[in-house]
C-alpha positions as CSV (number, residue, x, y, z in Angstrom):
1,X,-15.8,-164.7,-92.2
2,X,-16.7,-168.3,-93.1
3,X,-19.3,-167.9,-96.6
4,X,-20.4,-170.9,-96.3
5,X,-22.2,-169.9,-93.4
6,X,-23.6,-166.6,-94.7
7,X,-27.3,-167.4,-95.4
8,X,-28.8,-164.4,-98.0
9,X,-32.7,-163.6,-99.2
10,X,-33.1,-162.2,-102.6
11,X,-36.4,-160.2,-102.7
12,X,-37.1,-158.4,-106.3
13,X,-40.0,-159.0,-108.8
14,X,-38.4,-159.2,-111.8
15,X,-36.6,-162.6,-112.4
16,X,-33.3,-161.7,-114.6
17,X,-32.6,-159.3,-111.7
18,X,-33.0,-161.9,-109.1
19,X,-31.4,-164.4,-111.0
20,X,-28.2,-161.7,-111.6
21,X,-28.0,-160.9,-107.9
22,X,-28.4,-164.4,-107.3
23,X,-25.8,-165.7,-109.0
24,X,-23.2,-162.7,-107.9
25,X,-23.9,-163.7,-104.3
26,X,-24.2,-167.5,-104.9
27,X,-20.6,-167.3,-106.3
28,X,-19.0,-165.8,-103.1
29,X,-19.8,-168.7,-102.0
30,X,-23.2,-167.6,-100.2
31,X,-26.4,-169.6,-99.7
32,X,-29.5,-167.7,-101.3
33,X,-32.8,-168.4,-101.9
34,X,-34.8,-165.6,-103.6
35,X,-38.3,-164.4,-103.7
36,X,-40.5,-162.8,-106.4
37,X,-42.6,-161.0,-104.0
38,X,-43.0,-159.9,-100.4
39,X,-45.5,-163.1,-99.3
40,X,-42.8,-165.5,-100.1
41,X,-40.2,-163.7,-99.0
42,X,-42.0,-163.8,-95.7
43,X,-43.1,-167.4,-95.9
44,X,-39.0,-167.9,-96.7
45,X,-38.1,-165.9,-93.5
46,X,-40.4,-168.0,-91.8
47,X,-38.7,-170.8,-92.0
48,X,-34.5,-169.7,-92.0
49,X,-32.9,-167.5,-90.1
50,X,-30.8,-165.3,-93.0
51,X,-27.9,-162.9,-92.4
52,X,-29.0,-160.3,-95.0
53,X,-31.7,-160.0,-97.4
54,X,-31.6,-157.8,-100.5
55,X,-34.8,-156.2,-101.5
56,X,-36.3,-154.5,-104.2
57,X,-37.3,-151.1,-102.9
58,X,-40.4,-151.1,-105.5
59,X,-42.4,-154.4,-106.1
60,X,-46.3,-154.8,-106.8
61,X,-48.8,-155.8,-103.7
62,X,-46.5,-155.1,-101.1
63,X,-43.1,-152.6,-101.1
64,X,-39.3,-153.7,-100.3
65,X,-39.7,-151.7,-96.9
66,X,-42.8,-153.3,-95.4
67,X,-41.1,-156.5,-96.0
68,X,-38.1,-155.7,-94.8
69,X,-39.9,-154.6,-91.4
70,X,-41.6,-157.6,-91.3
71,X,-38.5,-160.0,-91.4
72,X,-37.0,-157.9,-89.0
73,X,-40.0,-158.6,-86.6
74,X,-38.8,-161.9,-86.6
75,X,-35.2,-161.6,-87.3
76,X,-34.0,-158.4,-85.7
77,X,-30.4,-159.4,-86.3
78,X,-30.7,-159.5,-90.3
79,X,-29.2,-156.6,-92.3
80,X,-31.3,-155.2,-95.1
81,X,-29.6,-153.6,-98.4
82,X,-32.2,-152.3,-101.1
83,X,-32.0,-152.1,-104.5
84,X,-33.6,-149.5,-106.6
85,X,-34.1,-147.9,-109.9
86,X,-35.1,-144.8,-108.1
87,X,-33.2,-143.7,-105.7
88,X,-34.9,-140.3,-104.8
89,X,-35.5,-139.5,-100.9
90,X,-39.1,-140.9,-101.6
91,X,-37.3,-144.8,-101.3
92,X,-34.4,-144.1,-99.8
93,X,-35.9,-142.4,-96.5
94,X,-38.3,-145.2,-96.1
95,X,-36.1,-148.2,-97.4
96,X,-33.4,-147.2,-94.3
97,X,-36.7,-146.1,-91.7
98,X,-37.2,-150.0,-92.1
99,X,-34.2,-151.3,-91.1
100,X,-32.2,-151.0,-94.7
101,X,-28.2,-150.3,-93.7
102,X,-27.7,-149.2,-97.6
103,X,-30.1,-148.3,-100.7
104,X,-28.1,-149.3,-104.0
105,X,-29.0,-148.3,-107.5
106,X,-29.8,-150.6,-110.3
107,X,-28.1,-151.5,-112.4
108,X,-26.4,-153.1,-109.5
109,X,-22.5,-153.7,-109.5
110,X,-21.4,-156.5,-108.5
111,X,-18.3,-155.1,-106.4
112,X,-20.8,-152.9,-104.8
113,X,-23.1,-155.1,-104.1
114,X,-20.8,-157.9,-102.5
115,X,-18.5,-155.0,-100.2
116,X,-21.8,-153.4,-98.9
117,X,-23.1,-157.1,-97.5
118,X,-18.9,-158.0,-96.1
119,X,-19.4,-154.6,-94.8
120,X,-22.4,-155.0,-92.9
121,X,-22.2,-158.8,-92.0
122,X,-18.8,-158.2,-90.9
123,X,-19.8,-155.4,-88.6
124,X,-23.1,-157.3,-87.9
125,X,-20.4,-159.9,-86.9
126,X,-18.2,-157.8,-84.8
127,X,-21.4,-156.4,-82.8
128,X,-22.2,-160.0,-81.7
129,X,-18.9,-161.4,-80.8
């Protein structure tokens, strides 16, 4: 997989998480751009076409999943993987029901974070070509 093609949305409300993920996925070698909330995470997705977007499950105004199934309206292709502190059946039925491949705890670990997105933009990937 060539990372310097791999284009990655950040979505979480709370800005030393955003900036943590950020920076694990910026030094694979990723492009990311990041979004405190769900109307600039759309007006983002407007714009690029991403690979995968990580999402806070809960965030004020408007929830991980409903932006999630909003970017996929427009980007059916991009893989979703949401990060929670709660990870009860009340986010993660919802979180996958809007396209999420994988619901990941916070604190988020780095390893897991990075193999669940080569996992699913390899197999993304491997479904296109």
């Amino acid at each position: 997989m060539d990372t310097r093609k791999v284009n990655i949305l950040v979505v979480d409300d709370d800005p030393r998480t955003r900036a943590y993920v950020a920076t694990i996925l910026s030094r694979k070698g990723w492009r990311v751009d990041s979004a405190a909330d769900g109307p600039a995470a759309l007006a983002l997705a407007a714009r690029t076409t991403y690979d995968a977007v990580v999402l806070d499950y809960r965030m004020p105004g408007m929830d991980g999943a409903e932006v999630c199934r909003r970017i996929r309206r427009g980007q059916p292709g991009v893989r979703g993987v949401f990060l929670t502190g709660f990870p009860t059946i009340d986010t993660v039925y919802p979180a996958i029901n809007a396209g999420g491949e994988r619901v990941l705890a916070k604190p988020v670990d780095p390893e897991e974070l990075i193999g669940t997105l080569e996992e699913q933009l390899g197999s993304a990937r491997g479904a296109q070509g």
